[in-house]
C-alpha positions in Angstrom: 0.0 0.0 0.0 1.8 3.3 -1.1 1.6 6.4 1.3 -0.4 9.1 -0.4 -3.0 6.0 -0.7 -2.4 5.3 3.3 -2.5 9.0 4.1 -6.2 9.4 2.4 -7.2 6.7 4.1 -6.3 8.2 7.2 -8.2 11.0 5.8 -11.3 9.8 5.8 -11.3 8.0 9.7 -10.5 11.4 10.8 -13.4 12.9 9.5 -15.7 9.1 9.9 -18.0 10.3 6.6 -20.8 8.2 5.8 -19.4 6.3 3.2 -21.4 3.2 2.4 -22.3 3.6 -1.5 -20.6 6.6 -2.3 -16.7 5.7 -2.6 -14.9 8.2 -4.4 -12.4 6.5 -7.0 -9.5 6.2 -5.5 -11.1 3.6 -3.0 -13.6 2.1 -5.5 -13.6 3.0 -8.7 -16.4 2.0 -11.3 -13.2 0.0 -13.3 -12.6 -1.7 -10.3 -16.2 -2.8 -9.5 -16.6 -4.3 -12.8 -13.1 -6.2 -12.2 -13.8 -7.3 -8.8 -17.7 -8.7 -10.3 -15.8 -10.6 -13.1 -13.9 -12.3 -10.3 -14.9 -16.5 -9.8 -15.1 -17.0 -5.9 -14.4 -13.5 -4.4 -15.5 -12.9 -1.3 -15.8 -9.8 1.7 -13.8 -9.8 4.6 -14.4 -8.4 7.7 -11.3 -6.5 9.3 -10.9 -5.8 12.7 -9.4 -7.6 14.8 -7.1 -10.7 15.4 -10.0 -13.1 15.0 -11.3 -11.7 11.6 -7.7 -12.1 10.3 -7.6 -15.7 11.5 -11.6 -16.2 9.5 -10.2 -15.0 6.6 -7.2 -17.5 6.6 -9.1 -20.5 7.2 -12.2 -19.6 5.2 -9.4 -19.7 2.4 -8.7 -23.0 3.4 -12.1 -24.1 3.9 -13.3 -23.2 0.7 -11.5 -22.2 -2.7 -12.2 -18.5 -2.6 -10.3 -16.9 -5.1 -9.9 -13.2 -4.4 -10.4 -11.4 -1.2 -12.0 -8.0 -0.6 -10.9 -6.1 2.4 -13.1 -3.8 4.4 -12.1 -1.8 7.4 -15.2 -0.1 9.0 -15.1 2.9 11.5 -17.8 3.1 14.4 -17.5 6.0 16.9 -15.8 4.8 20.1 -12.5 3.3 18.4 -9.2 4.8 19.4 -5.7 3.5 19.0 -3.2 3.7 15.6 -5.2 2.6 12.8 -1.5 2.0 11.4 -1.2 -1.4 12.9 -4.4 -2.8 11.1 -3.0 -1.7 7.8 0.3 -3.7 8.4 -2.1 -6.3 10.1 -3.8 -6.6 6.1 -0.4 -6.5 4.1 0.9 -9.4 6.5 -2.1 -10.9 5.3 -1.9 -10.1 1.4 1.7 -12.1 2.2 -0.2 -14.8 3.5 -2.8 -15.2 0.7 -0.7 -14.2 -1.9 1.5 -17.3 -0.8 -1.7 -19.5 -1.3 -2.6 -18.4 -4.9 -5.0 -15.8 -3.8 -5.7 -12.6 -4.9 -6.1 -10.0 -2.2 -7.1 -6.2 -3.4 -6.2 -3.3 -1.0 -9.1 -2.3 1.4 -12.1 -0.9 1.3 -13.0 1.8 4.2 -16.7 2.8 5.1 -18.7 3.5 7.9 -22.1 5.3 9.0 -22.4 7.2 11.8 -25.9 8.1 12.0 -26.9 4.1 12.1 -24.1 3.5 14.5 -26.0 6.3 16.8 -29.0 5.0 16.1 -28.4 1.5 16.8 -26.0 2.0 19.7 -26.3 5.3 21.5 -29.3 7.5 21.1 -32.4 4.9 22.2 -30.2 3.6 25.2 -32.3 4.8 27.9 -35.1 3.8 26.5 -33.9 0.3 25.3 -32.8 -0.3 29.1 -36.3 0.8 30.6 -38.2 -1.4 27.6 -35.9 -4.6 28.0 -34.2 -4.4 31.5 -31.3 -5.2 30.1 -28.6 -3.5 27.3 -25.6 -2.9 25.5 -24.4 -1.3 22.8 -22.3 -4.1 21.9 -25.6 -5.3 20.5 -26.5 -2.6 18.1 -22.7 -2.3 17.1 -22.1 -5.6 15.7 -25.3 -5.1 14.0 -24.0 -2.0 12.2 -20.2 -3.4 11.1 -22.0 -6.2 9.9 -25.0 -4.5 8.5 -23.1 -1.5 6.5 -21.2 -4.0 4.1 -24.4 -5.6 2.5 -24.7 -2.7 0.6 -21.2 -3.4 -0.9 -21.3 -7.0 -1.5 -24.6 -6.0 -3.8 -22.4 -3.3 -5.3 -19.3 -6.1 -5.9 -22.0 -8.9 -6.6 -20.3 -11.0 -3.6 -22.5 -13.2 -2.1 -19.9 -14.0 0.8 -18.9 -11.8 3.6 -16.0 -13.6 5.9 -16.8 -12.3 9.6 -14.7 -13.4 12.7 -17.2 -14.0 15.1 -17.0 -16.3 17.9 -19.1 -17.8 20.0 -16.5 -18.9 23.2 -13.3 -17.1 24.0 -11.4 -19.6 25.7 -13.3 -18.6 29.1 -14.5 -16.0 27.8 -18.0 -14.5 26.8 -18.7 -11.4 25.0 -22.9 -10.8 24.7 -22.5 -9.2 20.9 -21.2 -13.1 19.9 -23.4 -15.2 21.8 -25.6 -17.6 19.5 -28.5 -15.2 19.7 -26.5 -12.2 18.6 -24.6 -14.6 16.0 -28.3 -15.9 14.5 -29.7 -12.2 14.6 -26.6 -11.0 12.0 -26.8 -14.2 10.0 -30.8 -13.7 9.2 -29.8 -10.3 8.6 -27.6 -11.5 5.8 -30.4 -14.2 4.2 -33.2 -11.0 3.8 -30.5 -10.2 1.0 -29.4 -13.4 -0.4 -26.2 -13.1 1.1 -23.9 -15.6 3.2 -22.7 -14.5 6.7 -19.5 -16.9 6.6 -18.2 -17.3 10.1 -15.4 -19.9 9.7 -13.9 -20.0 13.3 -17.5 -19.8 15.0 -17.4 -22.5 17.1 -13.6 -22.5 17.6 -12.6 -21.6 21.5 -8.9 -21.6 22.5 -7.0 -18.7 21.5 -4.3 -20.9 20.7 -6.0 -22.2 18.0 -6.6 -18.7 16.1 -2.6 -18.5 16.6 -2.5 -21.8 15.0 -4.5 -20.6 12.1 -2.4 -17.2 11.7 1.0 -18.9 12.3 2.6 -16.2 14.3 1.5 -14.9 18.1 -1.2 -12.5 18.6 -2.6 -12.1 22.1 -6.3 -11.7 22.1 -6.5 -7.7 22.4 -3.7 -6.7 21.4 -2.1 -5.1 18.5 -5.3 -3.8 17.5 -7.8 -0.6 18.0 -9.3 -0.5 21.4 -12.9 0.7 22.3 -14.0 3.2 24.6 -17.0 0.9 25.5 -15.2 -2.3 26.0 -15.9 -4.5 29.0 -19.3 -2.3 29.2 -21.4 -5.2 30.3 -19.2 -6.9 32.7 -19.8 -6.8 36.7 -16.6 -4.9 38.7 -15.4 -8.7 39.0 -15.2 -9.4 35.1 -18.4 -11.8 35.4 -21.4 -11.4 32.5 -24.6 -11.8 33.2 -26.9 -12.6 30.4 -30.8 -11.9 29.8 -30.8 -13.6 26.6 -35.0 -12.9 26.3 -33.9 -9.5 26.4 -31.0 -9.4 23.5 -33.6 -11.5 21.7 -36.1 -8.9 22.0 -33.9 -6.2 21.0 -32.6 -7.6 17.8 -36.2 -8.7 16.8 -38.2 -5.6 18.0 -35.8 -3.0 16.9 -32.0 -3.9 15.5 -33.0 -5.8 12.8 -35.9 -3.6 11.4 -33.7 -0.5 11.5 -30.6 -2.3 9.9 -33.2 -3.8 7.3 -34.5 -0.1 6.4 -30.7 1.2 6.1 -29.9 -1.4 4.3 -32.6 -1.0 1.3 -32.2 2.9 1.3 -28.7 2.3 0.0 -29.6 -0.8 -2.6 
């Protein structure tokens, strides 16, 4: 990735635009769209963190994808250097590149009026209605939920997430089977594929395995301002999974749905 093309991407998650369907050319150009749909077994990666590098490795070796897409999308509580996940994807252009596979630089987007909608401005009101909240929920929603719009644009009908149901001891309420079932229904209303490779796979070890170098779980990566907000002082989590159902049914899912067919 050359600098000037690093340094207007760093551009625009300064400013955090909404940018879902409207990429100027030097991201996305109309040349490039009709390259990436002539592609045979493309697919959309999520990018984030450690596990979304480590579902895009062994969805490659799951299935015989043969370009990768990229995308990096910006919410509004991330802070850290944005540096590291750019290195984070050329270390994995290496890797693919080593296994015949085509990866094309990234794709940056984001909408901050849905995440606010979906994680911030009905808080209060969620908590009173459910007894129970986190914007965890609605977030997940939106970084899945704002590339569906893309894949129509690309004509992929596979986006590569890196969601995980167990984290070693760990549980995280935003990839707890509800939550996980919630985005993947999301993903059918459009006759798309929510492919979560590493799902059911547990031990952090084992996403080291799949990168082939050490990554501690949290580290070398943005952080969030919100992280850790539904834990107890003592680390524990306690789960009303009527309410998350509730939430994604009675109002995450209808408001992601409506975003999603004003942009297609």
């Amino acid at each position: 990735m050359n600098k000037t093309f690093y340094k207007k991407l760093l551009k625009i998650l300064s400013n955090k635009p909404e940018l879902i369907t409207n990429f100027p050319d030097w991201i996305l150009s109309k040349k490039k769209i009709e390259k990436i749909k002539k592609e045979q077994d493309v697919a959309i990666a999520e990018i984030a963190g450690r596990d979304s590098f480590a579902a895009v490795i062994k969805a490659c070796e799951l299935r015989n994808f043969k370009a990768i897409v990229p995308t990096i999308a910006y919410t509004g509580t991330e802070f850290g250097n944005w540096e590291i996940t750019f290195k984070k994807v050329e270390k994995l252009k290496a890797t693919l590149k080593a296994l015949g596979i085509k990866t094309y630089n990234p794709i940056i987007l984001g909408a901050p009026r849905l995440w606010k909608i979906l994680c911030g401005r009905y808080s209060l009101q969620h908590y009173r209605k459910f007894k129970y909240y986190s914007p965890c929920l609605g977030c997940h929603t939106y970084l899945h939920a704002i590339r569906i719009p893309l894949a129509k644009i690309l004509n992929c009908k596979v986006v590569i997430g890196g969601e995980r149901e167990l984290h070693d001891e760990q549980i995280k309420i935003n990839q707890i089977n509800i939550a996980i079932e919630s985005y993947i229904k999301l993903f059918k209303k459009f006759d798309l594929e929510l492919f979560l490779p590493i799902r059911y796979i547990s031990s952090g070890n084992e996403i080291e395995r799949i990168l082939g170098y050490k990554w501690g779980e949290g580290k070398e990566q943005l952080e969030c301002v919100l992280s850790g907000n539904y834990r107890e002082s003592d680390g524990s989590v306690i789960i009303n999974r009527r309410a998350i159902k509730r939430y994604f049914n009675e109002f995450a899912l209808n408001i992601a749905e409506n975003f999603i067919r004003e942009h297609i």
